[in-house]
C-alpha positions as CSV (number, residue, x, y, z in Angstrom):
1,X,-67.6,44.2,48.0
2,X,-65.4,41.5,50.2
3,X,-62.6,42.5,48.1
4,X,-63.0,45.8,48.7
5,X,-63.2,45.7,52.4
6,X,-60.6,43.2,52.9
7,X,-58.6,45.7,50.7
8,X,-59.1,48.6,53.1
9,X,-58.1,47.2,56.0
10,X,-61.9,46.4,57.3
11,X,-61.8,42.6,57.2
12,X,-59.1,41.4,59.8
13,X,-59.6,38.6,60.8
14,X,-60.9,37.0,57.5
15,X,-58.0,38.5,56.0
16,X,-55.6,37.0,58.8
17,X,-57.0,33.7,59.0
18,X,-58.5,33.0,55.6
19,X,-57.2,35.1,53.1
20,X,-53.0,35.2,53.9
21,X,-52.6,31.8,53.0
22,X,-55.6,30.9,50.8
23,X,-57.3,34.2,48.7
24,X,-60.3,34.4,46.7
25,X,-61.4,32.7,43.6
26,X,-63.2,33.7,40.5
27,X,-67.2,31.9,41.1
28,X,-70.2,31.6,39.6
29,X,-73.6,30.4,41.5
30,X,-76.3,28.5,40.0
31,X,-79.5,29.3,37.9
32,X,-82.0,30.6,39.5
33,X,-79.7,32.8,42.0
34,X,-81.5,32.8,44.9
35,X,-81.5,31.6,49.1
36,X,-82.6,28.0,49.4
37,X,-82.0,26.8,46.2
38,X,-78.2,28.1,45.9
39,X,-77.5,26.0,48.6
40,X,-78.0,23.2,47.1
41,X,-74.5,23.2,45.1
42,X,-72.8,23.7,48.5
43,X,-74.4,20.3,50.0
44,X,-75.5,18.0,47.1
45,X,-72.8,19.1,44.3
46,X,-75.8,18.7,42.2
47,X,-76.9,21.6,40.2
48,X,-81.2,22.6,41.0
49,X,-82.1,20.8,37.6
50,X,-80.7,17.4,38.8
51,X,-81.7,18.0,42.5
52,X,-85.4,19.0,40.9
53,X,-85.9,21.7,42.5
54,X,-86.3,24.9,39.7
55,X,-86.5,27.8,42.1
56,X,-87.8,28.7,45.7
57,X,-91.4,28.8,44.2
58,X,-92.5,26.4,41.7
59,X,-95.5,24.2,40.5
60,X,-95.6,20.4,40.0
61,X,-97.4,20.3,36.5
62,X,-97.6,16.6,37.4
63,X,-99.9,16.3,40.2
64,X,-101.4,20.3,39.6
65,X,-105.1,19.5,39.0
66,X,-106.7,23.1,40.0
67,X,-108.9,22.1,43.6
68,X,-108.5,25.0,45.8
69,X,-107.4,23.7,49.4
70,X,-105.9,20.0,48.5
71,X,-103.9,21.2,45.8
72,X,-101.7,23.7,47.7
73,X,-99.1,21.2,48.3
74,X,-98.5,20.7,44.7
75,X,-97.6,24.6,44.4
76,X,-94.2,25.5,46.4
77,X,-93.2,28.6,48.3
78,X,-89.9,28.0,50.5
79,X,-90.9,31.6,51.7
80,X,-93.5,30.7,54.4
81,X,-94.7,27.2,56.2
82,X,-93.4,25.2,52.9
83,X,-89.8,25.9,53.8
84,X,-88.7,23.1,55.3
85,X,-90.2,20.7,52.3
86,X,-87.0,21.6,50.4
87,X,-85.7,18.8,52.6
88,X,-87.9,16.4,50.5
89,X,-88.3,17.8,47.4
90,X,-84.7,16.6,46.2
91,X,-84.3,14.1,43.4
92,X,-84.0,10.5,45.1
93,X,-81.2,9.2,45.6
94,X,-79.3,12.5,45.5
95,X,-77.0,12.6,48.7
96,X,-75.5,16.0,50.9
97,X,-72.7,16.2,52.8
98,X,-75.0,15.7,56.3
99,X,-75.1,11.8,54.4
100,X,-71.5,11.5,54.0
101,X,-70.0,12.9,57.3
102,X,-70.5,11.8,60.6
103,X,-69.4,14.5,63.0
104,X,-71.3,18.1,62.1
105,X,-72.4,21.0,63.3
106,X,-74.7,22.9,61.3
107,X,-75.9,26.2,62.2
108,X,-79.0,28.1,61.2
109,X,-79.5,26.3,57.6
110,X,-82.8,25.6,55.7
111,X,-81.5,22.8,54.5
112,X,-81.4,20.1,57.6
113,X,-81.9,16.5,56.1
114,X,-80.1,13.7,57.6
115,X,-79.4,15.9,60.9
116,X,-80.0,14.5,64.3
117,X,-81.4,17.6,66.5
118,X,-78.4,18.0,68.3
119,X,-76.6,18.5,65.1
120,X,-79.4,21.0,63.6
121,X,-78.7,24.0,66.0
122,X,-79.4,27.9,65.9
123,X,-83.0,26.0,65.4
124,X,-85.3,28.8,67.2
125,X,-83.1,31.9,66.9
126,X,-83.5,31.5,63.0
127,X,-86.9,30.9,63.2
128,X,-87.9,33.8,65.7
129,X,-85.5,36.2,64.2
130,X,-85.4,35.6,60.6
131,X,-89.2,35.6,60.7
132,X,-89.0,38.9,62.7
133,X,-85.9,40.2,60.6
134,X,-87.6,39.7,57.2
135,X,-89.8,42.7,57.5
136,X,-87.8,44.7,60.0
137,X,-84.7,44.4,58.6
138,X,-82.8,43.7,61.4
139,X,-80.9,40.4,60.1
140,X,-77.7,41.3,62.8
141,X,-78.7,39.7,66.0
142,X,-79.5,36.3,64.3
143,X,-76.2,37.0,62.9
144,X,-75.1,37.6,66.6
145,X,-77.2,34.3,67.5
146,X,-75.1,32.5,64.7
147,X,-71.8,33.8,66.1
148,X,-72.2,33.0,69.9
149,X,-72.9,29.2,69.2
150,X,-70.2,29.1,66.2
151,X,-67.5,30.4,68.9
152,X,-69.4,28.2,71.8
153,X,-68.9,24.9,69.6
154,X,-65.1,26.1,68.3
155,X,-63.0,24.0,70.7
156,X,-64.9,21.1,69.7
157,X,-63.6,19.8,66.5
158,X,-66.3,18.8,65.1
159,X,-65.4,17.1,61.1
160,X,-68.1,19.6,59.6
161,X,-68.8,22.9,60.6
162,X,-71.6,24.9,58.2
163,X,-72.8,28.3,59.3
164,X,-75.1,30.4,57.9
165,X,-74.9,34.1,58.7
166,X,-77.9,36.1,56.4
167,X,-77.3,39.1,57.3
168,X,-75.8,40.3,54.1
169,X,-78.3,39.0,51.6
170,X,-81.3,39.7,54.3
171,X,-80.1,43.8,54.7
172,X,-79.2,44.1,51.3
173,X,-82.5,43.8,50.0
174,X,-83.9,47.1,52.6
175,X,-80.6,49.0,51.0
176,X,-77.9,49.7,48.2
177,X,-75.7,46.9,48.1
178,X,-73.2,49.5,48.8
179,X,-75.2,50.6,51.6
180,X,-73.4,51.3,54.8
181,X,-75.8,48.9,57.0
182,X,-74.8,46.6,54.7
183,X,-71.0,46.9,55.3
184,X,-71.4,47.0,58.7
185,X,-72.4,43.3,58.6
186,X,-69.3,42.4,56.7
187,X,-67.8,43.8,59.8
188,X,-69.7,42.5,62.2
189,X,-69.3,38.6,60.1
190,X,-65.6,39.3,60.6
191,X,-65.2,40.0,64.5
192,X,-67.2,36.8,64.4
193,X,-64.7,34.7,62.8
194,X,-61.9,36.3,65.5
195,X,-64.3,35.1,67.6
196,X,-64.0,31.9,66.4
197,X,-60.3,31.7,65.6
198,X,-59.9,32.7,69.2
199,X,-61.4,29.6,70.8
200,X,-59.7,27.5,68.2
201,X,-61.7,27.2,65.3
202,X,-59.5,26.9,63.0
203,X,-56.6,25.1,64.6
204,X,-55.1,21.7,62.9
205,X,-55.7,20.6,59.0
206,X,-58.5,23.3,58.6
207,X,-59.9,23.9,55.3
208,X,-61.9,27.5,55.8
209,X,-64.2,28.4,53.3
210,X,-66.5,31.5,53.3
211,X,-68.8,31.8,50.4
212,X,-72.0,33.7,49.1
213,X,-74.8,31.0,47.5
214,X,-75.6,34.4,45.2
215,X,-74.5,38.2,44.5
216,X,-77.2,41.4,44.3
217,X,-78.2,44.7,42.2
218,X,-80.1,47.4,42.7
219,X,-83.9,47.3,42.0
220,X,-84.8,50.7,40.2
221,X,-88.3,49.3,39.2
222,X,-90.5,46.4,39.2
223,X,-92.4,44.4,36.4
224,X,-95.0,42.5,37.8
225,X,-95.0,39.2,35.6
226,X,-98.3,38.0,36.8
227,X,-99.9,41.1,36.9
228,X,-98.5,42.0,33.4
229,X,-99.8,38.4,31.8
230,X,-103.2,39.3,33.5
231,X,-103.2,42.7,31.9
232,X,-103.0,40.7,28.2
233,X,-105.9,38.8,28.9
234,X,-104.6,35.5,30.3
235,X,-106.3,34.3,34.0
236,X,-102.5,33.8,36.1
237,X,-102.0,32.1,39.4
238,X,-99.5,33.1,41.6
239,X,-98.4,33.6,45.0
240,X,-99.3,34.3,47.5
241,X,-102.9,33.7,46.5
242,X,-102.1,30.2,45.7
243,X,-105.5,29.6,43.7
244,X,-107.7,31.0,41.1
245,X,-110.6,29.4,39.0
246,X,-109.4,27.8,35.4
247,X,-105.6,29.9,35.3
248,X,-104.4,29.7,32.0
249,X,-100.8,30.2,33.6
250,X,-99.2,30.2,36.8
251,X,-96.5,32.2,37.8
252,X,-93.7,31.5,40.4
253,X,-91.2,33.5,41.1
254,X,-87.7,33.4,42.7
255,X,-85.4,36.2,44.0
256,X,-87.3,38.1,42.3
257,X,-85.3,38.2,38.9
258,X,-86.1,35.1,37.4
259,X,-89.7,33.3,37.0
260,X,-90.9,30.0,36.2
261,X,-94.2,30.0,34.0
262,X,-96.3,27.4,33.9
263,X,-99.3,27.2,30.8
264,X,-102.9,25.9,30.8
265,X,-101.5,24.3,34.5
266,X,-104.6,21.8,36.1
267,X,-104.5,19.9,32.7
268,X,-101.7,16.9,34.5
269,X,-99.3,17.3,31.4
270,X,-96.8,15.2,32.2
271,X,-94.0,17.0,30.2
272,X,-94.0,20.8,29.6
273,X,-94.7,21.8,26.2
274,X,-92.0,23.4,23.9
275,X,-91.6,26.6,21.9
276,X,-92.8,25.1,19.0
277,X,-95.7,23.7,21.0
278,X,-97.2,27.2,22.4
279,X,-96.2,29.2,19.0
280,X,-98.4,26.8,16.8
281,X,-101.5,27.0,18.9
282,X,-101.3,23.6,21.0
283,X,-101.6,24.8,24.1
284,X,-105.3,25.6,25.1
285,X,-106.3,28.9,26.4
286,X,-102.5,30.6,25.2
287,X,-102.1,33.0,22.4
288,X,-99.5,31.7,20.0
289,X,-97.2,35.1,20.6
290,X,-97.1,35.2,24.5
291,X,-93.3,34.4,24.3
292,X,-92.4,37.3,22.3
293,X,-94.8,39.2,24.3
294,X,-93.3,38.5,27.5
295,X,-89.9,39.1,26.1
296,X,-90.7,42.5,24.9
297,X,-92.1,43.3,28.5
298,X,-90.0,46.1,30.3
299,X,-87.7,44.8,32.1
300,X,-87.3,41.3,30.7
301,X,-83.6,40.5,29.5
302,X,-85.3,37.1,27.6
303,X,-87.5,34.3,27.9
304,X,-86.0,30.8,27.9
305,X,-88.0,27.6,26.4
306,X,-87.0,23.9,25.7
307,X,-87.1,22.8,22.0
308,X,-85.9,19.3,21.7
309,X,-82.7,18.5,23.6
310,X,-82.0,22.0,23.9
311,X,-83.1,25.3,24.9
312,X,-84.0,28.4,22.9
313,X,-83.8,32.1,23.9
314,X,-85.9,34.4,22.8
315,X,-85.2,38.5,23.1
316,X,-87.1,41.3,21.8
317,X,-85.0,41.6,19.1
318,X,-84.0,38.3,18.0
319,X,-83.6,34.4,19.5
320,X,-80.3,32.3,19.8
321,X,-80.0,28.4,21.2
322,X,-78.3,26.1,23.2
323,X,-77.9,22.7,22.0
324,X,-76.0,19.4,23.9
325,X,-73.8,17.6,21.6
326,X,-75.8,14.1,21.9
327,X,-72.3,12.3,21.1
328,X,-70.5,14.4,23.6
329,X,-73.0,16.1,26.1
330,X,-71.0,18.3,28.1
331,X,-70.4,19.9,24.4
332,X,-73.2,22.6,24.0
333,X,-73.3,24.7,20.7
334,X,-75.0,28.7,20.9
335,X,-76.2,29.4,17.7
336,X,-77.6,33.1,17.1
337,X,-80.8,33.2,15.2
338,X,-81.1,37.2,14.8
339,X,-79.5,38.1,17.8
340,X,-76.8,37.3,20.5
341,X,-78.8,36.6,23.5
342,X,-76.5,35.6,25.9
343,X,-73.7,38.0,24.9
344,X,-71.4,35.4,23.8
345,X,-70.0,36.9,20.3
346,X,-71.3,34.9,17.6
347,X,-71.8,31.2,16.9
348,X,-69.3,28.8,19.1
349,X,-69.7,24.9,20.3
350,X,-67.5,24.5,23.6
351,X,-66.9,22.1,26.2
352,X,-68.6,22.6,29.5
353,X,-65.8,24.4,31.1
354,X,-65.1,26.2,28.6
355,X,-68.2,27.7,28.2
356,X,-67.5,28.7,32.4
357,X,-63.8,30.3,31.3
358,X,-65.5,31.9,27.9
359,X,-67.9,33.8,29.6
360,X,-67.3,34.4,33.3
361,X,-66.8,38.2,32.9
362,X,-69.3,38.4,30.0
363,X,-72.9,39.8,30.7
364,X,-74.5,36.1,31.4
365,X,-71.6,34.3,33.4
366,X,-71.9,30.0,32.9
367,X,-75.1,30.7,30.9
368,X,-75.0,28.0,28.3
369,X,-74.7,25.4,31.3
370,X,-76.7,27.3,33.5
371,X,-79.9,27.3,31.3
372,X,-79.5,23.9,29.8
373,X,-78.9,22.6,34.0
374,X,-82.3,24.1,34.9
375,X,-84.4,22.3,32.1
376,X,-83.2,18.9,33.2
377,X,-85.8,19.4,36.2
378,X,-89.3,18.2,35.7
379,X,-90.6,21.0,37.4
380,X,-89.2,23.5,35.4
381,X,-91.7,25.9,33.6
382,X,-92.6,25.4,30.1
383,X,-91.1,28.9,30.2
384,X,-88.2,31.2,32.4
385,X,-88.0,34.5,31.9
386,X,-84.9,36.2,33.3
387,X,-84.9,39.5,34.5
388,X,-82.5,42.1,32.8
389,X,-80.3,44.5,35.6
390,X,-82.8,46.8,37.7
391,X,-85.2,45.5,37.2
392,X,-87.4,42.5,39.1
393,X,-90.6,40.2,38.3
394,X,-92.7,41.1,41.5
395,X,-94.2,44.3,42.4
396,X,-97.6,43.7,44.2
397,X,-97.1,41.3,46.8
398,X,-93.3,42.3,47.7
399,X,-93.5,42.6,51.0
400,X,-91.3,44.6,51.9
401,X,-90.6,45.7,48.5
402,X,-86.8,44.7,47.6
403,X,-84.7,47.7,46.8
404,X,-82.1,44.8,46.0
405,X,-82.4,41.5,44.7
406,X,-81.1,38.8,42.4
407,X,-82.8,35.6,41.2
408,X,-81.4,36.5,37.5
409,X,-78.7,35.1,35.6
410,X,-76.8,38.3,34.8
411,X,-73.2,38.8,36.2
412,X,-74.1,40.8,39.4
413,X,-76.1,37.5,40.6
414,X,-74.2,35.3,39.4
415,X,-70.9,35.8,40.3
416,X,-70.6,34.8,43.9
417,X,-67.7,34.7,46.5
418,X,-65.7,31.8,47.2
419,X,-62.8,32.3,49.5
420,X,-60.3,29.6,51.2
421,X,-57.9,29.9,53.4
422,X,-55.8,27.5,50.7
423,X,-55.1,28.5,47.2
424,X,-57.7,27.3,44.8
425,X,-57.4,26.8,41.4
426,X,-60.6,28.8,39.0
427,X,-62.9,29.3,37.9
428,X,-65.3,27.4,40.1
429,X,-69.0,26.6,40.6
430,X,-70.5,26.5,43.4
431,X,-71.5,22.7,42.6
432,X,-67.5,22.3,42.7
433,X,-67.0,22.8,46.7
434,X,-69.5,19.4,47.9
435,X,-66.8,17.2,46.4
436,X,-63.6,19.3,47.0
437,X,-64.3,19.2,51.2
438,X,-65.4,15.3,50.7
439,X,-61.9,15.2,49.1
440,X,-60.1,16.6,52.5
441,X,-62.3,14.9,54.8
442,X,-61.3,11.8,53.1
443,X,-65.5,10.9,53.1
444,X,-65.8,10.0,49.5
445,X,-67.5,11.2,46.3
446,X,-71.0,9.8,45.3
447,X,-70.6,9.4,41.3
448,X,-73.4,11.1,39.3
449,X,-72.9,15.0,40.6
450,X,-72.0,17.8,38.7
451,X,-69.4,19.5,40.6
452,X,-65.9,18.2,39.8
């Protein structure tokens, strides 16, 4: 949809001041797809697997024992009064960006650790009006809010400069992503940056870059994952009742097209259990088909599930797997087993970036690094189930119900916008920017990340 503006004329000032002597790249996101969590790649250049962190609601199996009030902080929502714990749920030991630069200015982000308070600003307009905007709608004036203090801090120079505008994500899930409320805050974003580039923002060795941490569909209908498991006889938690007596699952989900799912939680199992482990009987109160239930569930593209070192897919017609090359690890071998899952075109072992190149305009962009990435977190469900297009995983407690969404690892979510005012060479991930503006600042890069 950027292209598509900034080809018709409706995109000035991004097109004058980022796009004439930079462009756009080819990008994928991360898995799961969704606010919060997508952000991570931008300030950590750690994928949500290594930064721990599996999706914008999830459940620490761990410390999960059941007890109704004290064990709400051991289930997550970054949707309500939880938010701000993504700024301690991280890995240790992973460092962001607010670490490795001094001088920043960071406007309206959920993601604040490591910020002094003068740093951290837009603080109350994003919490008055996001609140406010998320069932209204109305997601321009904290855009506005956004936009005034990005033009009032311009002549500054500060080293670090990240804005968050949400406009687009927030009033594409009332509308179409076509919508025309929807363009209009691509338009609105771009007077912005005049704005901006009018009081010097972007004057001296200024690398510019204006990404999305996610795309969107259309929602045509709903499958209620919790309410569906119910319906086949198995007790499910999820939010936003956060407890329920002796659940034999939990449900969390995030964007809404992806879910984790979390069986015979309360028990403290320290590891999840594999598809071999739920499909033989070992896990108490679970039927031994649930998995090819789910995945036959309308709606539901597949169900992912770790098996060894690897993952497995399983599709209503068929299974397929993903497998790390334990001499080589970045290697990763998709083996059909009835069916092509992920739409890759038959058997193939493949480098990591490879695997991004092979299959960036395919139906599941980066999904052999993209599922493996998301079971390296201890939080991850024993199971994800990924949403197929037009469809999402929540129905009854939607408020307001999402006529948009994403979460899923399908193309239209996870092909996302990266454009610089500097040419770029792609494909890139998202994980790819943390180290590429510690590069120009000169700042840095901590070793272990994923991004390159």
């Amino acid at each position: 949809m950027f292209i598509q503006l900034a080809a018709d004329g409706d995109l000035p000032n991004l097109s004058r001041y980022v796009l004439e002597s930079g462009g756009v790249v080819p990008a994928t996101t991360v898995f799961p797809s969704t606010t919060g969590v997508a952000y991570l790649p931008f300030l950590t250049g750690c994928y949500p697997g290594t930064c721990d962190v599996p999706g914008i609601r999830w459940l620490d199996r761990r410390t999960y024992r059941g007890r109704w009030w004290s064990e709400r902080k051991h289930v997550r929502s970054y949707c309500g009064y939880q938010a701000g714990r993504i700024n301690t749920d991280l890995r240790p030991g992973i460092e962001s960006l607010f670490d490795r630069v001094d001088d920043v200015a960071v406007l309206a982000s959920p993601f604040t650790r490591g910020l002094t308070k003068r740093a951290n600003r837009v603080r109350v307009a994003r919490a008055v009006l996001g609140s406010a905007a998320h069932y209204t709608g109305r997601y321009e004036s904290l855009d506005r809010a956004v936009g005034r203090d990005l033009a009032r801090i311009a002549p500054n120079g500060h080293q670090l400069v990240f804005a968050v505008f949400p406009a687009v994500d927030g009033v594409t899930h009332f509308h179409d992503p076509w919508h025309p409320a929807v363009m209009d805050t691509y338009r609105q974003f771009d007077r912005i940056v005049g704005n901006y580039a009018a009081r010097g923002g972007f004057d001296g060795d200024h690398l510019a870059l204006i990404v999305s941490d996610h795309g969107a569909s259309s929602v045509e209908r709903h499958t209620d994952l919790a309410v569906s498991m119910k319906a086949i006889g198995i007790p499910t938690l999820s939010h936003p009742i956060v407890w329920r007596r002796n659940p034999d699952a939990a449900v969390m989900v995030s964007g809404n097209g992806s879910a984790q799912v979390y069986l015979a939680p309360g028990n403290g199992r320290p590891t999840r259990a594999s598809l071999s482990n739920i499909e033989d009987g070992s896990v108490p109160g679970i039927p031994t088909d649930l998995v090819t239930r789910i995945a036959s569930m309308d709606g539901v593209a597949f169900v992912a599930s770790s098996q060894g070192a690897g993952v497995t897919l399983v599709a209503e017609h068929g299974r397929a797997s993903l497998t790390p090359d334990p001499a080589d690890p970045g290697r990763i071998t998709y083996e059909m087993q009835g069916s092509d899952v992920l739409d890759l075109g038959g058997d193939s072992s493949r480098g990591d970036r490879e695997w991004l190149e092979f299959s960036l305009n395919r139906r599941y962009p980066d999904g052999p690094a993209q599922l493996l990435q998301l079971f390296r977190s201890e939080r991850a469900g024993d199971l994800v189930v990924v949403a197929e297009l037009g469809c999402d995983l929540r129905d009854g407690w939607e408020l307001p119900e999402h006529r948009s969404g994403h979460g899923s690892l399908i193309a239209e979510h996870m092909r996302c916008l990266i454009a610089a005012n500097r040419p770029l060479d792609g494909p890139l991930r998202t994980v790819d920017l943390f180290p590429l503006l510690l590069e120009h600042l000169g700042c840095g890069v901590p070793p272990g990340i994923d991004g390159i």
